[in-house]
BALOBA-1460 file (C-alpha; in Angstrom, 3 decimals):
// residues 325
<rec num="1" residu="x" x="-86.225" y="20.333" z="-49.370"/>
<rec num="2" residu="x" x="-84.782" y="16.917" z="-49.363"/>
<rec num="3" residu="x" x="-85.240" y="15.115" z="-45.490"/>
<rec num="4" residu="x" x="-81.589" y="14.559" z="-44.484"/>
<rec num="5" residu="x" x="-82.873" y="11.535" z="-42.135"/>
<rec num="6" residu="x" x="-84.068" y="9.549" z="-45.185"/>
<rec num="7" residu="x" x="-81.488" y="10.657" z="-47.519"/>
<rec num="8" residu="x" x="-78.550" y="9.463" z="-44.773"/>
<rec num="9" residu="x" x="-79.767" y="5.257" z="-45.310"/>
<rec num="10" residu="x" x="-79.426" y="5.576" z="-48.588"/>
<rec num="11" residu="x" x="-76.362" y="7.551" z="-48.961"/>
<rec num="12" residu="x" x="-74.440" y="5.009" z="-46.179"/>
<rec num="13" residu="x" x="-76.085" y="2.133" z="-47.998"/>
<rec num="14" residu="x" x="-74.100" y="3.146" z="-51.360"/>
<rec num="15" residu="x" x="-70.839" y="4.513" z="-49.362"/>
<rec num="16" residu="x" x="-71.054" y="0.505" z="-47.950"/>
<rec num="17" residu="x" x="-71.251" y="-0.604" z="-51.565"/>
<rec num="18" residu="x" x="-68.471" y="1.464" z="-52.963"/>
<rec num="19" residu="x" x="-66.255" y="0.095" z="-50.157"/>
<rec num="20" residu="x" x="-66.899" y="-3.602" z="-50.989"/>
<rec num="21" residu="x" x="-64.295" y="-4.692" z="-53.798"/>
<rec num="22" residu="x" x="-66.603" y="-7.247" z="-55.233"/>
<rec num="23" residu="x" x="-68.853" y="-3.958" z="-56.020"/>
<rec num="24" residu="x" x="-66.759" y="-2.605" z="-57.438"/>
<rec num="25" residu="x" x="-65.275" y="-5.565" z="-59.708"/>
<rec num="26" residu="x" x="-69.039" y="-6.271" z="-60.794"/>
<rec num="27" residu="x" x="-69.100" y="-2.644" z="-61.909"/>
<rec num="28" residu="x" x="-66.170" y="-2.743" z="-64.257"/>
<rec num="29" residu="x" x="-67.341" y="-6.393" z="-65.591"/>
<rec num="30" residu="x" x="-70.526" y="-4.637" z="-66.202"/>
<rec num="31" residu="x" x="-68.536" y="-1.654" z="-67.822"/>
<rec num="32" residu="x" x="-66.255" y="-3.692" z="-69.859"/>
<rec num="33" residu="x" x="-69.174" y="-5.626" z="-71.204"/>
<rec num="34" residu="x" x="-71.041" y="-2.416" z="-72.322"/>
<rec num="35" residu="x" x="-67.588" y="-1.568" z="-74.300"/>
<rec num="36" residu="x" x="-67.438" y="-4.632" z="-75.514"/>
<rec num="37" residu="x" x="-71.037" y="-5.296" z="-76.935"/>
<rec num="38" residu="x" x="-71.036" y="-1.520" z="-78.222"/>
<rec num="39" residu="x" x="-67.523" y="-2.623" z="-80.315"/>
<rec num="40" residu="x" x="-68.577" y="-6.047" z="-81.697"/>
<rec num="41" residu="x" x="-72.659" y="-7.049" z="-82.592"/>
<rec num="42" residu="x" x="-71.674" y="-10.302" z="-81.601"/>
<rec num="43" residu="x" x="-70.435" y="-10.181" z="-77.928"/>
<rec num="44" residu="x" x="-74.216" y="-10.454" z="-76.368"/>
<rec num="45" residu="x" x="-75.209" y="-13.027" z="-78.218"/>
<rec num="46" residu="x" x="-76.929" y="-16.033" z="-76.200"/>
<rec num="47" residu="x" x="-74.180" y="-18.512" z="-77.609"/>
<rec num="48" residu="x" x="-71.518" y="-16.140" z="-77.471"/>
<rec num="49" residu="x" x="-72.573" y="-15.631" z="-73.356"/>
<rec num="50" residu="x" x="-72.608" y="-18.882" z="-72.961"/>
<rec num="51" residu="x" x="-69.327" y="-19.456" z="-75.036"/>
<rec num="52" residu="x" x="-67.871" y="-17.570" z="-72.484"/>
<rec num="53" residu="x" x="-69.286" y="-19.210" z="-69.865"/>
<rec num="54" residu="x" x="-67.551" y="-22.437" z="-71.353"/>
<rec num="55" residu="x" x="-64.196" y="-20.790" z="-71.866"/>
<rec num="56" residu="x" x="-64.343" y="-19.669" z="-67.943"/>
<rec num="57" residu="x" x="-64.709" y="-22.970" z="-66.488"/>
<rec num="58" residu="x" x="-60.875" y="-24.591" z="-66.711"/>
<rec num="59" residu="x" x="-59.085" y="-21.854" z="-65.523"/>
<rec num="60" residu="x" x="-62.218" y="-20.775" z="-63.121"/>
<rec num="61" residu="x" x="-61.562" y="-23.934" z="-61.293"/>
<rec num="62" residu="x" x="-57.645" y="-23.831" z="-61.433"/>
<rec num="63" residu="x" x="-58.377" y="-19.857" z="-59.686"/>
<rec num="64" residu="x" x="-59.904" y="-21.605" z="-57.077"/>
<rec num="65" residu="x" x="-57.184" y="-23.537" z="-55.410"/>
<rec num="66" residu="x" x="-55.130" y="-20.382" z="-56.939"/>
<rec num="67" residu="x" x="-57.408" y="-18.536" z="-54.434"/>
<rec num="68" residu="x" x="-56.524" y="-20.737" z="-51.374"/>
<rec num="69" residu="x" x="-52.689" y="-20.305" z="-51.554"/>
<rec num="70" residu="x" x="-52.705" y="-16.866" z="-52.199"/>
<rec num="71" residu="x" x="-54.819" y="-15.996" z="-49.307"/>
<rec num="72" residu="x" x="-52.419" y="-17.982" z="-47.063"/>
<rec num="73" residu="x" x="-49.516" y="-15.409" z="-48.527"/>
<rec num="74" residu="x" x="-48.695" y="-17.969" z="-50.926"/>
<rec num="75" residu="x" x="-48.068" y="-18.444" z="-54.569"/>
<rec num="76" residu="x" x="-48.279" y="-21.752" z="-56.775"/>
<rec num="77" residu="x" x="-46.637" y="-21.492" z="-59.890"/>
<rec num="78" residu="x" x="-46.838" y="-25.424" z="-60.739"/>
<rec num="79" residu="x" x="-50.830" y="-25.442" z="-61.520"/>
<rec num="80" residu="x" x="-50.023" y="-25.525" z="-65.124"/>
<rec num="81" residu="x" x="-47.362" y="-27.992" z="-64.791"/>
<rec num="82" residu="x" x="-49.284" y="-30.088" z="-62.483"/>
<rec num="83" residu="x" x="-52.213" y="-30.144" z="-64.611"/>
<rec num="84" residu="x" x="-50.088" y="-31.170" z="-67.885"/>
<rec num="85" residu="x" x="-49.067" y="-34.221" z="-65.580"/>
<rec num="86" residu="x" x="-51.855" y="-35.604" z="-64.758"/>
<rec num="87" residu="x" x="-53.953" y="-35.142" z="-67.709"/>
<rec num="88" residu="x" x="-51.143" y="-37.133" z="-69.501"/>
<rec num="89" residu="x" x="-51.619" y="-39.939" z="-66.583"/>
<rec num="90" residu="x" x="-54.933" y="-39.868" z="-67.340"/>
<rec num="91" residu="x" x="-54.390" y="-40.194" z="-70.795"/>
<rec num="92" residu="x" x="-52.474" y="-43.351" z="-70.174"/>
<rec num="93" residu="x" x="-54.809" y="-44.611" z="-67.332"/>
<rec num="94" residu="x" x="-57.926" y="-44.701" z="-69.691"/>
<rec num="95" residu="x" x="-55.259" y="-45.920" z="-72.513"/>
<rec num="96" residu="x" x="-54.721" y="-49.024" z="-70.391"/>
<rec num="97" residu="x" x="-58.455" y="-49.574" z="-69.959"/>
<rec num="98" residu="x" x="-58.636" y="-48.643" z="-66.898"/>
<rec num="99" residu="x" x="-62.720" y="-47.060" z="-66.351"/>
<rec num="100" residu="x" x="-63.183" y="-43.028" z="-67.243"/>
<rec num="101" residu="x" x="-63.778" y="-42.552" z="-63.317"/>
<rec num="102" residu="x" x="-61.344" y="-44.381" z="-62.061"/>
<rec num="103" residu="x" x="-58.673" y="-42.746" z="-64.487"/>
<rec num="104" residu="x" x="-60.278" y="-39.127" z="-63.470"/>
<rec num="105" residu="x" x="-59.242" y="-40.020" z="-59.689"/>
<rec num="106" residu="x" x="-56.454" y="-41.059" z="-59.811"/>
<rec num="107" residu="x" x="-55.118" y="-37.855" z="-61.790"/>
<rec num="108" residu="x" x="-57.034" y="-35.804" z="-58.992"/>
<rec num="109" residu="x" x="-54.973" y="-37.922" z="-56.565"/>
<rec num="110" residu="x" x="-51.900" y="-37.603" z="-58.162"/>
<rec num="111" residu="x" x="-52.488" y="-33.931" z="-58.541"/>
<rec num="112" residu="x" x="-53.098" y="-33.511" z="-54.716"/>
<rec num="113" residu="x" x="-50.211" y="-35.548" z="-53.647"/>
<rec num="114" residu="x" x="-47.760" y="-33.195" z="-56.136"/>
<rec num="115" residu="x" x="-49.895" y="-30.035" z="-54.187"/>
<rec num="116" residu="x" x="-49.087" y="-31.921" z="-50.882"/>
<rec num="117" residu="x" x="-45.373" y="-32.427" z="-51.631"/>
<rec num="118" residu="x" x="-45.155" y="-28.848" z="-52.432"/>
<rec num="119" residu="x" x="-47.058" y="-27.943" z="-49.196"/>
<rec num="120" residu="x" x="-44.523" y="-29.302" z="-46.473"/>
<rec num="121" residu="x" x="-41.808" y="-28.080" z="-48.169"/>
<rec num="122" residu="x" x="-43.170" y="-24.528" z="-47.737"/>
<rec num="123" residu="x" x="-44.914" y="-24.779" z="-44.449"/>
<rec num="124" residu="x" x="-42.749" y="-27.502" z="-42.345"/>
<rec num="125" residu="x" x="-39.129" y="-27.280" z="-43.924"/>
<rec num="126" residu="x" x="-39.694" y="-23.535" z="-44.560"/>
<rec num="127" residu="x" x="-38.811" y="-23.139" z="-48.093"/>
<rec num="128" residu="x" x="-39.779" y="-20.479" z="-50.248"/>
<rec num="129" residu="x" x="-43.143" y="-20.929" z="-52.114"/>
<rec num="130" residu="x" x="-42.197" y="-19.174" z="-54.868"/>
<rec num="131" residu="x" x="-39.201" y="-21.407" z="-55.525"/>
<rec num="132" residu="x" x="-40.641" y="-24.903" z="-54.491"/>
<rec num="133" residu="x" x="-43.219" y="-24.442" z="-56.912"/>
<rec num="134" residu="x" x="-41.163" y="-23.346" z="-59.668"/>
<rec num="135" residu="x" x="-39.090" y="-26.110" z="-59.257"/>
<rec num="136" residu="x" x="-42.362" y="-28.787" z="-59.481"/>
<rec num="137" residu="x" x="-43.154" y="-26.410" z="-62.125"/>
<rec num="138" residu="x" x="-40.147" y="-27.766" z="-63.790"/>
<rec num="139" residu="x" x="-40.216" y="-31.455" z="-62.626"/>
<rec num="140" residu="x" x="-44.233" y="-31.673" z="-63.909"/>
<rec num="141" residu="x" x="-43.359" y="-30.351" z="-67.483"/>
<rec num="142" residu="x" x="-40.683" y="-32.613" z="-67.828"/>
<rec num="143" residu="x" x="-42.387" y="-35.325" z="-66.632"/>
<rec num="144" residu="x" x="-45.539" y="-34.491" z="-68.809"/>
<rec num="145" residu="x" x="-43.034" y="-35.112" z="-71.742"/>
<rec num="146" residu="x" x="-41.412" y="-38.349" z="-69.836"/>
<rec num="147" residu="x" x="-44.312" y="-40.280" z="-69.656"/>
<rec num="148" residu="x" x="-46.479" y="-38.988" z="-72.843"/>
<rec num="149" residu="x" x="-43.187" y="-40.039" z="-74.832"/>
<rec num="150" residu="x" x="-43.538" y="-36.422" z="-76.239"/>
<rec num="151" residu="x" x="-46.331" y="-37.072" z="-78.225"/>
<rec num="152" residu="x" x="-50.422" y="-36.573" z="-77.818"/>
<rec num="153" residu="x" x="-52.433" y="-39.024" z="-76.554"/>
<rec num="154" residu="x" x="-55.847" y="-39.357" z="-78.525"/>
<rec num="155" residu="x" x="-57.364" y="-42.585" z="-77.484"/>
<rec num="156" residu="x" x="-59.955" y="-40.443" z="-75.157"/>
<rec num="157" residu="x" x="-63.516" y="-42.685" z="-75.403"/>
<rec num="158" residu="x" x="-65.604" y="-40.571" z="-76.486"/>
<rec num="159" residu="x" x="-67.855" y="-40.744" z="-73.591"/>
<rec num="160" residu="x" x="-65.742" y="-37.914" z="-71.766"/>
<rec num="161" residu="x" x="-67.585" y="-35.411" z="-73.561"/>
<rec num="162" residu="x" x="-70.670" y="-36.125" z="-71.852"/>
<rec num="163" residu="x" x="-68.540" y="-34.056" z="-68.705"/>
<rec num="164" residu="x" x="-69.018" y="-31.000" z="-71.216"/>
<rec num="165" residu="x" x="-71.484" y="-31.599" z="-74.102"/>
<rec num="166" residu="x" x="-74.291" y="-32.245" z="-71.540"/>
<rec num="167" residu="x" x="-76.856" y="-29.785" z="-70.205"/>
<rec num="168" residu="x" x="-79.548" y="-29.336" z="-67.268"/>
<rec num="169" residu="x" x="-82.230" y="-27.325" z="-68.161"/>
<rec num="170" residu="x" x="-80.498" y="-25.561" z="-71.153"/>
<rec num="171" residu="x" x="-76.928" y="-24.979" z="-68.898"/>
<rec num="172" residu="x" x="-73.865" y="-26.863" z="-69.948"/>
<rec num="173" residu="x" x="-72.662" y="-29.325" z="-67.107"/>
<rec num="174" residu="x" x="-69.114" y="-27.917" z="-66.843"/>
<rec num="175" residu="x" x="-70.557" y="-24.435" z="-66.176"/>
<rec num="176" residu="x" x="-72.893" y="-25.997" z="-63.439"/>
<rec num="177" residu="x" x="-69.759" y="-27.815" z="-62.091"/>
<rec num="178" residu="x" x="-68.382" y="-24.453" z="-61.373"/>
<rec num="179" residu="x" x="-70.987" y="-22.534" z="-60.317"/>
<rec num="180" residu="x" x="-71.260" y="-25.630" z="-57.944"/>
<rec num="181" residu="x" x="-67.329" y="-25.386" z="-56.918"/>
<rec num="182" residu="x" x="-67.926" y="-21.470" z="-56.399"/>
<rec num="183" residu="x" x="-70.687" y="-21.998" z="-54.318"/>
<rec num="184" residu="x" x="-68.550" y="-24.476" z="-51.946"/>
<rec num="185" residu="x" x="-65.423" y="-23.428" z="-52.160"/>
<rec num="186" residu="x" x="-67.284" y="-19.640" z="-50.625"/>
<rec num="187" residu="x" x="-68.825" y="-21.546" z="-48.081"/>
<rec num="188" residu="x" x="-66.062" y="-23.021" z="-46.661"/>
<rec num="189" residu="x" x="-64.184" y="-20.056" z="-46.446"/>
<rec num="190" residu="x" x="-66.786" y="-18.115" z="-45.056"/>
<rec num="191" residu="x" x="-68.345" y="-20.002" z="-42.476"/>
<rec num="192" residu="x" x="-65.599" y="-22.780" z="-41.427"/>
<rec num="193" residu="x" x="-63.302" y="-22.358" z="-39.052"/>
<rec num="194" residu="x" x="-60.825" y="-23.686" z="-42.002"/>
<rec num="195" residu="x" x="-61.682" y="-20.863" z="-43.806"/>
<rec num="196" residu="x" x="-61.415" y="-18.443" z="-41.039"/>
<rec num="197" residu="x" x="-57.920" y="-20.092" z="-40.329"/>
<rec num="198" residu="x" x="-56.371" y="-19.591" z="-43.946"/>
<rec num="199" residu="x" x="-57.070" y="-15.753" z="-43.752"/>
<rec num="200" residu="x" x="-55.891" y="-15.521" z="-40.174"/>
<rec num="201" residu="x" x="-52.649" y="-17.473" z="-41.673"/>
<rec num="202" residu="x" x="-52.166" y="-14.849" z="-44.572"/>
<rec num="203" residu="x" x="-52.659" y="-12.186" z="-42.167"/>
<rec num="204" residu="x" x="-50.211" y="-12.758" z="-39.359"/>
<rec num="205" residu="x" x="-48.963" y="-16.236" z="-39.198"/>
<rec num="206" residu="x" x="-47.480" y="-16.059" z="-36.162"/>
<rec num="207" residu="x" x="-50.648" y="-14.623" z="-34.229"/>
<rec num="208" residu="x" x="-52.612" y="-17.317" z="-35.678"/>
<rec num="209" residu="x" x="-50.269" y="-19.571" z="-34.616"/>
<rec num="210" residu="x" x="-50.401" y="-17.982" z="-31.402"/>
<rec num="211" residu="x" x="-54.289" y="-18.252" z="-30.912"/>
<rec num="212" residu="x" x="-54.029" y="-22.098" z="-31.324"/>
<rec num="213" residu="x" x="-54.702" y="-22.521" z="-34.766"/>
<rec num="214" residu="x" x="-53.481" y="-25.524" z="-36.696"/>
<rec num="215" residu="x" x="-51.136" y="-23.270" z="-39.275"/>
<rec num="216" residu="x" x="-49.460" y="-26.166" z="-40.018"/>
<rec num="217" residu="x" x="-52.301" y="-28.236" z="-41.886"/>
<rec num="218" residu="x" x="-53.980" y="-25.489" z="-43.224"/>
<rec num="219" residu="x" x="-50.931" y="-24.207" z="-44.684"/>
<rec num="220" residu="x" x="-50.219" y="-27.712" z="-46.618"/>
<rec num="221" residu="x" x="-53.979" y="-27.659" z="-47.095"/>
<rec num="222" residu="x" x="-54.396" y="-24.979" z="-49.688"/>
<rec num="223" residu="x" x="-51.873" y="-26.569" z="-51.877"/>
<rec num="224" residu="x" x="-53.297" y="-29.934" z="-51.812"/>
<rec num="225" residu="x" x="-56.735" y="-28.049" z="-52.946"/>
<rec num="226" residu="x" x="-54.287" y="-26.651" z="-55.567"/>
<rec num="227" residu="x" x="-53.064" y="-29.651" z="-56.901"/>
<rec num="228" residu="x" x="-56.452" y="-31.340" z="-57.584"/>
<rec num="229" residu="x" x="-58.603" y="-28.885" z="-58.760"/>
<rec num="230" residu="x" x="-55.082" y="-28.382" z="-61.439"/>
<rec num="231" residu="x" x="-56.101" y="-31.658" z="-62.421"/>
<rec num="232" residu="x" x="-59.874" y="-31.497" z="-62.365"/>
<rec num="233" residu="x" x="-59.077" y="-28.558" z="-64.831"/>
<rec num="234" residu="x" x="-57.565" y="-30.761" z="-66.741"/>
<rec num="235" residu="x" x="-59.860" y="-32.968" z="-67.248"/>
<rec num="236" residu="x" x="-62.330" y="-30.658" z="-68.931"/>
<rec num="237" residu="x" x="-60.151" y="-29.559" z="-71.312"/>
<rec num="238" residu="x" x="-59.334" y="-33.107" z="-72.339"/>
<rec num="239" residu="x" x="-63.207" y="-33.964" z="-72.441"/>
<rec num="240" residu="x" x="-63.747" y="-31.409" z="-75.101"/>
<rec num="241" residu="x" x="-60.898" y="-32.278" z="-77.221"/>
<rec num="242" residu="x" x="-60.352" y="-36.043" z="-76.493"/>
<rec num="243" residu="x" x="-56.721" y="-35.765" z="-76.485"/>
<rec num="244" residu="x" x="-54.070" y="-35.466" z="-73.801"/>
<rec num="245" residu="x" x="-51.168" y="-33.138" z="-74.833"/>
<rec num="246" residu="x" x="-47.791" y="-32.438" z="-72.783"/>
<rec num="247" residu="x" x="-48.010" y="-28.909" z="-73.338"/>
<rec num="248" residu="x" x="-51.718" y="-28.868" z="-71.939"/>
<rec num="249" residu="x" x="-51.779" y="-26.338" z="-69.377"/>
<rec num="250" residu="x" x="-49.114" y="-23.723" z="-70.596"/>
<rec num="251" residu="x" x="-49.210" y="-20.904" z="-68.894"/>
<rec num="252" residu="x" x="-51.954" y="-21.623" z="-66.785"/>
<rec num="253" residu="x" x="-50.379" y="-20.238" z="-63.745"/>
<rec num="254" residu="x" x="-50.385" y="-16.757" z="-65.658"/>
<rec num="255" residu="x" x="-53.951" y="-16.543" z="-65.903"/>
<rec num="256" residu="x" x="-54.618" y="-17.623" z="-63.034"/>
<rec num="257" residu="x" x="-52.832" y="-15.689" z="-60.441"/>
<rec num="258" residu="x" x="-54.097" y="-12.857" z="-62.488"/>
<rec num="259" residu="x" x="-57.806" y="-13.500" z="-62.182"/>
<rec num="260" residu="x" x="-57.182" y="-13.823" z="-58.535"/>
<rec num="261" residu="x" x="-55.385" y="-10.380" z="-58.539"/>
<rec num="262" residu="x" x="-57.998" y="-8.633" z="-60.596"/>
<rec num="263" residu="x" x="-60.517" y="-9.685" z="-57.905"/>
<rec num="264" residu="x" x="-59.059" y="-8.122" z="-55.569"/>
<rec num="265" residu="x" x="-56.883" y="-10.796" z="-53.704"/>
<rec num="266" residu="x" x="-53.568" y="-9.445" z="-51.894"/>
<rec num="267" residu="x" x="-50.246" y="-11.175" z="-53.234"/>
<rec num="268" residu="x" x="-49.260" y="-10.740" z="-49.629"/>
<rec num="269" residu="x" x="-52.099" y="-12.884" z="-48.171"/>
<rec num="270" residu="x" x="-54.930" y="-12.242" z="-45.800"/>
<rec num="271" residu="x" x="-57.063" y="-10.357" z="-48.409"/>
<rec num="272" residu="x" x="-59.497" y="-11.244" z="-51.253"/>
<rec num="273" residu="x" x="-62.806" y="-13.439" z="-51.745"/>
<rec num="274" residu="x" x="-63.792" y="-16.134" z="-54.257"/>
<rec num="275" residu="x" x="-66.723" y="-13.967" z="-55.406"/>
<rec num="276" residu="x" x="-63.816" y="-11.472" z="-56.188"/>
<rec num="277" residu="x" x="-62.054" y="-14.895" z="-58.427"/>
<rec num="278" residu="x" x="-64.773" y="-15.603" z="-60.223"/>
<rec num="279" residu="x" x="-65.045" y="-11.378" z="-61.650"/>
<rec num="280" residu="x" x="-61.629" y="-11.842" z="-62.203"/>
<rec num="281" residu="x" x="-61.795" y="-15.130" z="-64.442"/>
<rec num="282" residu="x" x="-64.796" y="-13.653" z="-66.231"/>
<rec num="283" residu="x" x="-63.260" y="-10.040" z="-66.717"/>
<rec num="284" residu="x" x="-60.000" y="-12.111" z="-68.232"/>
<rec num="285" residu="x" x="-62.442" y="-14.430" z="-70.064"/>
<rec num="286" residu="x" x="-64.094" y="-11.056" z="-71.587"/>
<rec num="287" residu="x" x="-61.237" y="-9.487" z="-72.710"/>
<rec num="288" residu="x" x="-59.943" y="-12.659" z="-74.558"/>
<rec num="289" residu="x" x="-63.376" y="-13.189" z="-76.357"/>
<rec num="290" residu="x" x="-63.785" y="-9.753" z="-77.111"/>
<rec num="291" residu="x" x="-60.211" y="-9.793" z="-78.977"/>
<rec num="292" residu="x" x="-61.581" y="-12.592" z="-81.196"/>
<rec num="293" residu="x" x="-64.415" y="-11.138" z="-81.966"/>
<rec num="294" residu="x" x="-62.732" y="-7.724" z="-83.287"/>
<rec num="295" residu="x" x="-60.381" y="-9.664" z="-85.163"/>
<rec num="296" residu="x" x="-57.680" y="-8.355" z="-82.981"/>
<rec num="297" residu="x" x="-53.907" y="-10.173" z="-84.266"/>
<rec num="298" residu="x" x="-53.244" y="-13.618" z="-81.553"/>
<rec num="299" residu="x" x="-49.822" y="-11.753" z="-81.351"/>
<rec num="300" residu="x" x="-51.282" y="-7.917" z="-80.151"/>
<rec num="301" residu="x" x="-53.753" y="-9.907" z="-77.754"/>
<rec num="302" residu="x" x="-51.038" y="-10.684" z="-75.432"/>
<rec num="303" residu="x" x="-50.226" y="-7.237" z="-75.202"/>
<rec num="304" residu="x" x="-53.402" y="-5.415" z="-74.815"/>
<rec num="305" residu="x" x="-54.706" y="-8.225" z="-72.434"/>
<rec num="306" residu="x" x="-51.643" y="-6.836" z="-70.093"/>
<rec num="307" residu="x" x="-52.310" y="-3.420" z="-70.746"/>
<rec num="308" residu="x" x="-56.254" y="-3.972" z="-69.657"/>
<rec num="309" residu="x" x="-54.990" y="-5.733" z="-66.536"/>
<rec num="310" residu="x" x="-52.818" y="-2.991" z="-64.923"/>
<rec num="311" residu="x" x="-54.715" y="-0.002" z="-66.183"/>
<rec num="312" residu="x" x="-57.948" y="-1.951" z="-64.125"/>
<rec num="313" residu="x" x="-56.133" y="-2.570" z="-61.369"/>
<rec num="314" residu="x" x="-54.225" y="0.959" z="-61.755"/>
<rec num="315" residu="x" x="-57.638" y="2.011" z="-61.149"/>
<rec num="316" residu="x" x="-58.673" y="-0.177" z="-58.676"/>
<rec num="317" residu="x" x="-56.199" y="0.867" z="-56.365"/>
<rec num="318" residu="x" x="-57.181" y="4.532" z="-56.812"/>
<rec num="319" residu="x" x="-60.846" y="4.336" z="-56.224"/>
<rec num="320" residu="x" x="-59.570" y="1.639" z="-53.513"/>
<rec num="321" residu="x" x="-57.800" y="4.457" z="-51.990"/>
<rec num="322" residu="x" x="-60.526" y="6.994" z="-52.069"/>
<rec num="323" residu="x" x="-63.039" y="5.082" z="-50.438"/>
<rec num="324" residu="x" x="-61.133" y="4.046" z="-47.906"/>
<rec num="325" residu="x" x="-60.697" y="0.351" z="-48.551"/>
């Protein structure tokens, strides 16, 4: 006979778990993994793992900011834009001699000044976020081509790649640079009173508002985060390849809003983590590697990628349901 008063700890211990998203999320990374390693030899392979570790970090760090303006009930769909932009100015910054840092910062700058442009039009003038940032969307692509005179730029020094093709203890520096952002980028939100503001924004704006809050900066702020970390993104990429294309972040806006859906985040602000992100950029990052590796057609993976995405969060929302979430 099994002693109910030991038994109940342990049974409210795993009702808590089932009722925490990022449980959950873990669970179906952990699941899809399984599948994947049982369909391909290849998948959980030390440099496979940490290929995908490498293939996580640009559009990890764009999730992030992607994070912030979706928890105010926001949406940015300029991040791919924005980072085409600046990696082309700096492409032309380093091109002119200027020093690799200096031409790093002042992309990041440029990048947050596009994010802050975007941000008081949405949170002072009132404007729609959806179509401000389409419309930078626009004005960053075509700018991208403006000032890259439509074609690559390859005169990258070489000494970019040390951003990427250098390790600590065995672990690639970009992936460290993540893990790093992750770490901070939780923090803040979980323990500042900035952090405590942007949900309370997503959640009712006008009771924030209401309780004293500053809406009005940390509505602009989550943007300008945005913005930079589009063009920190950036910057990665162009380390690994030396070159600075126009068309460099296409799409990026895609993938990243879904990550931040898949872990869990609320399109109508208020709800989700940045534990919950980073599932969601490594569940997207699975699914994409695991294509390759089954040989599956560039032109199907489009396809199935979508298909994996609402059938998980199809589910989701059903076990979401049943535990009460």
């Amino acid at each position: 006979m099994t002693d109910s008063t030991t038994s109940d700890p342990a049974r409210h211990r795993f009702a808590w778990l089932t009722q925490r998203l990022e449980f959950r999320m873990i669970g179906l990374a952990i699941l899809l993994a399984v599948c994947l390693s049982l369909l391909s030899p290849y998948f959980l392979t030390r440099s496979n793992i940490f290929n995908i570790l490498d293939q996580s970090v640009v559009i990890g760090i764009v999730a992030v900011g992607m994070t912030y303006v979706i928890l105010t009930g926001g949406i940015d769909l300029s991040v791919g834009s924005v980072a085409g932009v600046t990696g082309i100015i700096l492409g032309l910054a380093v091109q002119d001699n200027y020093p690799v840092p200096v031409a790093i910062a002042l992309a990041v700058l440029c990048g947050g000044g596009i994010g802050l442009l975007s941000g008081i039009l949405i949170a002072y003038f009132g404007l729609a976020a959806f179509v401000v940032t389409l419309g930078v969307m626009a004005i960053g692509r075509s700018l991208a081509y403006i000032l890259s005179g439509q074609t690559a730029i390859a005169s990258i020094p070489d000494s970019m790649q040390s951003i990427v093709y250098t390790d600590v203890f065995g672990i690639p520096t970009n992936v460290l640079f993540l893990a790093a952002l992750y770490i901070l980028a939780w923090a803040y939100l979980t323990y500042t009173k900035g952090g405590r503001t942007i949900y309370a924004i997503g959640s009712n704006k006008e009771a924030a508002r209401a309780a004293g809050l500053s809406v009005l900066f940390y509505s602009v702020l989550p943007y300008v985060i945005s913005g930079a970390l589009s063009a920190v993104a950036i910057t990665f990429s162009i380390a690994q390849i030396l070159s600075a294309d126009p068309l460099m972040g296409n799409a990026m806006e895609l993938d990243a809003i879904a990550a931040v859906v898949i872990g869990g985040a609320s399109l109508f602000g208020g709800r989700g983590s940045i534990i919950g992100t980073l599932i969601g950029v490594l569940i997207m990052v699975m699914i994409r590697n695991g294509l390759n590796l089954m040989g599956v057609s560039p032109f199907w993976q489009g396809s199935a990628i979508g298909t994996i995405i609402i059938v998980a969060l199809l589910f989701e929302r059903l076990i979401g349901q049943r535990v009460g979430r």
